[in-house]
C-alpha positions as CSV (number, residue, x, y, z in Angstrom):
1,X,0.0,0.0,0.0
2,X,2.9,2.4,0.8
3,X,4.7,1.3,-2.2
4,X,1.4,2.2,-4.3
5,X,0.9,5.4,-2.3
6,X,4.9,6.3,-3.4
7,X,4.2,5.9,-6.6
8,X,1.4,7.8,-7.1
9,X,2.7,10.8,-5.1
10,X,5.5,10.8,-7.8
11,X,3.6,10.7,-10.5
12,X,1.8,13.9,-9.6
13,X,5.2,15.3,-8.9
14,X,6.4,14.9,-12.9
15,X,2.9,16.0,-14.0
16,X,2.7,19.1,-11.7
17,X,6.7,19.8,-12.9
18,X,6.0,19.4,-16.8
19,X,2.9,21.7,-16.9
20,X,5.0,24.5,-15.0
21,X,7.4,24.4,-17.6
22,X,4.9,24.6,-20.0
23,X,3.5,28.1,-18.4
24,X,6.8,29.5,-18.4
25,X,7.1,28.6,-21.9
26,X,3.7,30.5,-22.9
27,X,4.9,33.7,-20.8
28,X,8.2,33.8,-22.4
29,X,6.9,34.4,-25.5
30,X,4.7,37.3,-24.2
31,X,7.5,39.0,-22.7
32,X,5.4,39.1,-19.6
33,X,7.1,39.2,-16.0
34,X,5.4,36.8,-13.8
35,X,6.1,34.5,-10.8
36,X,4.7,31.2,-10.6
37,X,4.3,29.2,-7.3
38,X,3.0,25.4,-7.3
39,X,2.4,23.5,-4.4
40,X,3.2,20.1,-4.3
41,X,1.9,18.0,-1.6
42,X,3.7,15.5,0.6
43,X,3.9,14.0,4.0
44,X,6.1,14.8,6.8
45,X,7.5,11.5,6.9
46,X,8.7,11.9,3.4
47,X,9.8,16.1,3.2
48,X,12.9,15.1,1.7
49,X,11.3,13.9,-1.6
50,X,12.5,15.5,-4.9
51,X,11.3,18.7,-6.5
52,X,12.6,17.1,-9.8
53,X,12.1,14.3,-11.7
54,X,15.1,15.1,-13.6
55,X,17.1,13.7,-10.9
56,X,18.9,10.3,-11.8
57,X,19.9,10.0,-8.1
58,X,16.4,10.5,-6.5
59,X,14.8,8.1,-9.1
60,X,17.1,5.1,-8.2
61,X,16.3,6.0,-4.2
62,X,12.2,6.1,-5.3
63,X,12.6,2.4,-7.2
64,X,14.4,1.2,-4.4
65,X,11.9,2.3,-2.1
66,X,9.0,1.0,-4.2
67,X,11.0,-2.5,-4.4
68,X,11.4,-2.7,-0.6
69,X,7.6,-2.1,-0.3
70,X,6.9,-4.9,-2.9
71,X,8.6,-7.3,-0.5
72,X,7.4,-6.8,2.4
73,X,3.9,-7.5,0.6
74,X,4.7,-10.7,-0.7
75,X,5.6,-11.4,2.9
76,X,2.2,-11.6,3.8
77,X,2.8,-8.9,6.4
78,X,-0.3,-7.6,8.0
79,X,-0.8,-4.3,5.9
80,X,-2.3,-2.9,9.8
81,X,1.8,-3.7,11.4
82,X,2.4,0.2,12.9
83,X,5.9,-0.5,12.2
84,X,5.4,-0.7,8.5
85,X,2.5,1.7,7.6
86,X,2.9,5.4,7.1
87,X,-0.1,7.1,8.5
88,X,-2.5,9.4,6.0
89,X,-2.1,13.7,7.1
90,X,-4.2,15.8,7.4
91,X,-4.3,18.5,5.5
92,X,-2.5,20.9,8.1
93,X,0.3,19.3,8.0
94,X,1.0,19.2,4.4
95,X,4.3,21.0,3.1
96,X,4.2,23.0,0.2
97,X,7.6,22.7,-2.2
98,X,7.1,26.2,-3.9
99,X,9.0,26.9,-7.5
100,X,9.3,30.4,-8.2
101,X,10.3,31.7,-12.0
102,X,10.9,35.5,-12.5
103,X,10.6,36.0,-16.3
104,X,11.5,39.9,-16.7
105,X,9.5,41.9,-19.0
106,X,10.7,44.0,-22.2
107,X,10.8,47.6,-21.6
108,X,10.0,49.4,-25.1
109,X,11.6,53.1,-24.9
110,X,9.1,55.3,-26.7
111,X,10.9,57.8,-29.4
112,X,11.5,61.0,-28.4
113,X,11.4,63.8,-30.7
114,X,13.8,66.9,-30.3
115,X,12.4,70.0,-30.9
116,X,15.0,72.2,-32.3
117,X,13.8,75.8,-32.8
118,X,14.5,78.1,-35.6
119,X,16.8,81.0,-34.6
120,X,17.8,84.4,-37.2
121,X,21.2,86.0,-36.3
122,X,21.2,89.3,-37.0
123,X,24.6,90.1,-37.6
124,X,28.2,88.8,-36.4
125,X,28.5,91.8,-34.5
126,X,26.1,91.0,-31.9
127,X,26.8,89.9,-28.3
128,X,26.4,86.0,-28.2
129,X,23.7,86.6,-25.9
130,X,21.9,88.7,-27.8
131,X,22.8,87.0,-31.0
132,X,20.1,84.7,-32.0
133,X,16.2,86.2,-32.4
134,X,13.4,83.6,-32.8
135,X,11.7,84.1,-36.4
136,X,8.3,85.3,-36.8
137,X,5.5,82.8,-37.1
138,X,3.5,85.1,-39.4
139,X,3.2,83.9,-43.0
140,X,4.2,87.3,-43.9
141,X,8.0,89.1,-43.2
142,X,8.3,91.5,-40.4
143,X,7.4,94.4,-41.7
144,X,4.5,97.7,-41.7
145,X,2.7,97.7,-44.5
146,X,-0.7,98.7,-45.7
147,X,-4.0,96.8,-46.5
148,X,-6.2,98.3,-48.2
149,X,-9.8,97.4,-47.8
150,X,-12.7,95.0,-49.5
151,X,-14.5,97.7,-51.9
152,X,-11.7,100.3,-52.4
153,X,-12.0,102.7,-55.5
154,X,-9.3,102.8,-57.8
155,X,-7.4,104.1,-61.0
156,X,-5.0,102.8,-63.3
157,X,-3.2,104.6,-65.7
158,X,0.2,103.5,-67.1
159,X,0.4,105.3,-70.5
160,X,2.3,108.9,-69.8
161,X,2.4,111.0,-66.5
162,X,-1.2,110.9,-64.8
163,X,-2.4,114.6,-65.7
164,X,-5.6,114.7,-63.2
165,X,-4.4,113.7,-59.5
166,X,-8.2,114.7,-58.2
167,X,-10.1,111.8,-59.4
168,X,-12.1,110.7,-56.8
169,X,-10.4,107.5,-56.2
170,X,-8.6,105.9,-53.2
171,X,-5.7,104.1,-54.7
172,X,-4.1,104.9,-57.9
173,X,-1.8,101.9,-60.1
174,X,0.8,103.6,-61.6
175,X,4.0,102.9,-63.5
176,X,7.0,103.1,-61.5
177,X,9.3,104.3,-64.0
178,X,7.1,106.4,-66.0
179,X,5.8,108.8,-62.7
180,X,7.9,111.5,-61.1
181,X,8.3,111.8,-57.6
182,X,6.1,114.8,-57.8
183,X,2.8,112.9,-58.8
184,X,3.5,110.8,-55.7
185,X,3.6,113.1,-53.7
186,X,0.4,115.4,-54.8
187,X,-1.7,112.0,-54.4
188,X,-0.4,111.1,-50.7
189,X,-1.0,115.3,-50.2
190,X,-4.6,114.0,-51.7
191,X,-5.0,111.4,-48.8
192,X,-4.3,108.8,-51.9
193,X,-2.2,105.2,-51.6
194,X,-0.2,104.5,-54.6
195,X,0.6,101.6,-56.3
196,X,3.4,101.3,-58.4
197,X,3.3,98.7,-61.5
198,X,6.5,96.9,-63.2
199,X,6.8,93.9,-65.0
200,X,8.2,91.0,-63.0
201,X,8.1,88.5,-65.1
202,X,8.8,90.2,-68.6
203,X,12.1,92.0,-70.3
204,X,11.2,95.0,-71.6
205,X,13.6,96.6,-74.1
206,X,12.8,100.1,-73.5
207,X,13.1,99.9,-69.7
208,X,16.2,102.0,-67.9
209,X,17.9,98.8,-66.2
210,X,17.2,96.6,-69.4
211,X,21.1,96.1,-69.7
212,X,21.0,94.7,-66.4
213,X,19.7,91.7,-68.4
214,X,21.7,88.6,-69.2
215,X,21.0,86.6,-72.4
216,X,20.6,83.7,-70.4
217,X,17.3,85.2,-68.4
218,X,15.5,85.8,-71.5
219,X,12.8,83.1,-72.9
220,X,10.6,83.6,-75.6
221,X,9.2,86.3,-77.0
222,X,5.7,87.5,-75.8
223,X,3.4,87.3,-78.3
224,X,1.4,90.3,-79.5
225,X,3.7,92.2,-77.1
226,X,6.5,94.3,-79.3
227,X,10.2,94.0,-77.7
228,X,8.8,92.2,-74.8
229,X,10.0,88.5,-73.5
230,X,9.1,86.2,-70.8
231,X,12.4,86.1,-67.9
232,X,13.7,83.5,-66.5
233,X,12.7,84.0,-62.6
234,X,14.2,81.6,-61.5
235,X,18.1,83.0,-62.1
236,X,19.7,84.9,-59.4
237,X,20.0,87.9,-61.9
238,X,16.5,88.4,-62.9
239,X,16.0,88.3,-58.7
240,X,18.9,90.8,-57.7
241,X,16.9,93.3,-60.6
242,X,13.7,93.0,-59.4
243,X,14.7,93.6,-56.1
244,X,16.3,96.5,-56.8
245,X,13.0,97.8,-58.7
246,X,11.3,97.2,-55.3
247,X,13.7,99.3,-54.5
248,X,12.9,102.0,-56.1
249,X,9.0,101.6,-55.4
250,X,10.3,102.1,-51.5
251,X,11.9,105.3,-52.6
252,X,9.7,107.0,-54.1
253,X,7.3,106.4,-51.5
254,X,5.1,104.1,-53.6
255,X,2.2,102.5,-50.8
256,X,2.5,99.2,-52.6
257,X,3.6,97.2,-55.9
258,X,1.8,95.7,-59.1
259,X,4.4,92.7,-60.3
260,X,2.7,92.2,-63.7
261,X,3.3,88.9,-65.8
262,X,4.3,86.5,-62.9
263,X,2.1,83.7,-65.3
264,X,4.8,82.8,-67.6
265,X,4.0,78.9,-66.8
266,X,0.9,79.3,-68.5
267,X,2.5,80.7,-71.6
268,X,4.8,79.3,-73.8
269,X,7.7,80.6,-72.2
270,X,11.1,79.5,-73.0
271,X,12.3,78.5,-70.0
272,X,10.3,75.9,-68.3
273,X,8.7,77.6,-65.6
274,X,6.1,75.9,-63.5
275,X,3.3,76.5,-61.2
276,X,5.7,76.2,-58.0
277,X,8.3,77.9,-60.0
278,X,5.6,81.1,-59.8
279,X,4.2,80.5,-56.3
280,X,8.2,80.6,-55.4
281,X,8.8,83.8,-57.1
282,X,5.7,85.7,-55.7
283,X,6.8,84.4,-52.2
284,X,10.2,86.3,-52.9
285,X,8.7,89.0,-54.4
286,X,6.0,89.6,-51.7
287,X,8.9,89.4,-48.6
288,X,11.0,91.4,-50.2
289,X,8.3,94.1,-50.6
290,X,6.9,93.9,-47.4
291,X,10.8,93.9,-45.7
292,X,10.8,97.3,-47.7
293,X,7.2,98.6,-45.9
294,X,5.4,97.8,-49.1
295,X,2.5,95.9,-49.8
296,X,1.6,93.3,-53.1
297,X,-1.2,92.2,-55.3
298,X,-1.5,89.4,-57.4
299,X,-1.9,89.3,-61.6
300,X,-4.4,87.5,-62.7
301,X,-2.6,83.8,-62.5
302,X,-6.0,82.8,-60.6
303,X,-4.9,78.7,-60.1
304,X,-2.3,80.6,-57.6
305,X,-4.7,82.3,-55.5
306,X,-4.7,79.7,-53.0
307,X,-0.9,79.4,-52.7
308,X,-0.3,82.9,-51.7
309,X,-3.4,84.9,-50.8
310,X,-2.1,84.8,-47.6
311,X,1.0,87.2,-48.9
312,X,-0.8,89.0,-50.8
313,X,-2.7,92.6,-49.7
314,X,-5.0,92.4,-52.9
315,X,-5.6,91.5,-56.5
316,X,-5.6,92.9,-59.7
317,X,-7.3,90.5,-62.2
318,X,-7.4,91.6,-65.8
319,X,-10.8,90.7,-68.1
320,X,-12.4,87.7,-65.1
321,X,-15.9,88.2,-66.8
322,X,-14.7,88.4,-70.3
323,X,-13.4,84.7,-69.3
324,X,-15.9,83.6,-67.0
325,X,-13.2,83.2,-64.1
326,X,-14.2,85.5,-61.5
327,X,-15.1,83.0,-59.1
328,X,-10.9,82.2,-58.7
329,X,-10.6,85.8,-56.6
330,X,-13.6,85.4,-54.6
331,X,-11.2,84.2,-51.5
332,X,-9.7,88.1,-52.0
333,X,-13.0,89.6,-51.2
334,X,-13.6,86.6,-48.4
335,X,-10.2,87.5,-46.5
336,X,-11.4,91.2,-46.5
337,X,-8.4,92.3,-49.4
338,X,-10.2,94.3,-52.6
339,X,-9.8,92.7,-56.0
340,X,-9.2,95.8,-58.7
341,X,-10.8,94.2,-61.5
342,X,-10.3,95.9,-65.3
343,X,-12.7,94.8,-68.4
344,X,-11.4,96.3,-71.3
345,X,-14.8,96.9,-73.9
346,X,-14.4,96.6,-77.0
347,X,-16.1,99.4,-77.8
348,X,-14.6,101.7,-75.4
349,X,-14.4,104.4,-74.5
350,X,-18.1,105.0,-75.9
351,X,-20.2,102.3,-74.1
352,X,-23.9,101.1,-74.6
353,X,-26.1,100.7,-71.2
354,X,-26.5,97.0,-72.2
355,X,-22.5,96.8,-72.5
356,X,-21.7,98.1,-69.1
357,X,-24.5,96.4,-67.9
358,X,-22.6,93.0,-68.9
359,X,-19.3,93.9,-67.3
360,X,-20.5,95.2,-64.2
361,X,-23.2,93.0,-63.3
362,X,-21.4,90.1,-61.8
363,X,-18.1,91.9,-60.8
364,X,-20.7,94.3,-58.7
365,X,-22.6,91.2,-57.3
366,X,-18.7,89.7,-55.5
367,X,-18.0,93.5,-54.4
368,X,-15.5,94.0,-57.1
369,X,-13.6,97.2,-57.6
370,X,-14.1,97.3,-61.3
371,X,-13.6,99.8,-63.7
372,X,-13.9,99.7,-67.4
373,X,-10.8,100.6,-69.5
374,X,-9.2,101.0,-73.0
375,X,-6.3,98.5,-73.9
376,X,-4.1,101.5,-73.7
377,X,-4.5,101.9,-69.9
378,X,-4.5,106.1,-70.4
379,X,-6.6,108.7,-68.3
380,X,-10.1,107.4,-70.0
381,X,-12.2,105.3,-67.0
382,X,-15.5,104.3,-66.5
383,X,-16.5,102.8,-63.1
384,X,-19.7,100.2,-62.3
């Protein structure tokens, strides 16, 4: 009966073994950290028995036990002889053999993203601890420059000096080469904001710094436009001159500038300009101005507005309702900033009720500043 009992108490001792190593297995592979404790009961005339079956030793002492046991049996020794029986415990005074296996978990380290912030230097001659400025987080450079409001009345005149400075008009568009100083002045004496126009993105022969030109910023020729061709903007050169004509806008005292012919990628222009190559450009052209106190419109090139309305202070859209597109400088008159708007009638300057009618109507129903010109963009105006 002992012998039986032995045996029996072992065999729970290998079972109770392999499925521990089995858990411990399973938790490995979750990279958990646990502790497992299993009891294994015994009696307290036998404590000393193994905790593993691996053992070689302990197993020869259990068969030799279990053989012992076998022959006493066959004996015929009275199973009831106190000498030979091993009494049954009681629960209280079972031992506990307790195996305890630390598996220690993976500690993931979560990235960390440095935050390095932007600094401008001013100049080498600053103090070290003065040196380094954080940079504006406006979209536009630092800079006091005028915005003129949603519904502002306007002229543009860019053929010869203007000869009537008392038009009743807010803002006047004028040609920065072509006006003296003098006109300037007698507008901002008027409580008028100028605007001064140049051609950003065209050569023009008859200009003063048009041997300031390198061959290599010249595309093709403009068509329809005499001694005219689309520049490369992209070249340092074209840059460094149109800076320079900024320039002179801040001068003279100009309130803002009117780049024309910054849509060269829409035009067969020589030089392979793009989209991104014009929303680049403007982006120069607009800090530059406003480092210089000045403020910028767009020209026309409506699939831009979106790119840099933001830079912009207004718009100046030539002929929308002539091609049906005035619903491209809408987000103008939506971000408060006026869109001067010119339709040029054919049949100007004398105009029919039923012809003004047609150019106003829609340009007056998105708050528009339009006036109707001639092609030759002289002293003749008409307003809606």
């Amino acid at each position: 009966m002992i012998s039986l009992l032995k045996t029996i108490l072992l065999l729970g001792i290998f079972l109770v073994q392999f499925s521990s190593s089995s858990v411990i297995a399973r938790h490995e592979r979750h990279r958990a950290s646990t502790s497992l404790a299993l009891a294994i009961p015994t009696t307290t005339n036998e404590a000393s028995l193994p905790t593993s079956v691996s053992d070689s030793d302990d197993s020869d002492d259990s068969c030799d036990a279990d053989d012992s046991d076998d022959s006493d049996e066959s004996d015929g020794s009275d199973g009831s002889d106190a000498s030979n029986s091993s009494p049954v415990e009681s629960p209280s005074s079972t031992l506990s053999t307790v195996i305890s296996v630390e598996v220690p978990a993976t500690t993931v380290q979560p990235t960390i993203a440095t935050y390095n912030p932007v600094v401008a230097t001013k100049s080498s001659s600053v103090t070290a601890s003065a040196s380094a400025t954080a940079k504006p987080t406006s979209t536009q450079a630092a800079g006091d420059f005028w915005q003129p409001a949603a519904g502002s009345t306007w002229q543009i005149e860019l053929s010869g000096v203007v000869s009537d400075t008392s038009y009743p008009a807010d803002v006047f568009d004028l040609d920065l080469f072509d006006t003296p100083q003098s006109t300037i002045d007698a507008l901002h004496a008027a409580n008028k904001k100028v605007i001064c126009y140049f051609s950003a993105g065209s050569f023009e022969d008859w200009r003063p710094d048009q041997a300031d030109f390198q061959a290599a910023d010249k595309g093709s020729a403009m068509e329809g436009w005499e001694g005219e061709w689309w520049l490369n903007t992209k070249t340092a050169n074209v840059r460094s001159i149109m800076a320079a004509r900024i320039d002179i806008a801040a001068s003279k005292g100009c309130d803002a500038v009117d780049p024309d012919n910054v849509d060269g990628y829409a035009n067969a222009n020589g030089v392979g300009l793009t989209s991104a190559d014009a929303t680049d450009y403007l982006n120069f052209l607009a800090d530059t101005a406003h480092a210089k106190g000045l403020s910028i419109g767009l020209k026309n090139a409506g699939d831009l507005v979106g790119e840099v309305l933001e830079k912009m202070q207004f718009h100046v859209n030539e002929q929308c309702i002539e091609y049906d597109e005035c619903e491209l400088f809408k987000p103008f008159i939506d971000a408060g900033k006026p869109v001067f708007h010119i339709e040029y009638p054919e049949s100007a300057p004398s105009l029919s009720a039923d012809v003004k009618s047609e150019k106003c109507a829609a340009a007056n129903t998105m708050s528009f500043s339009t006036v109707l010109k001639t092609e030759a963009l002289n002293a003749w105006i008409d307003t809606c």
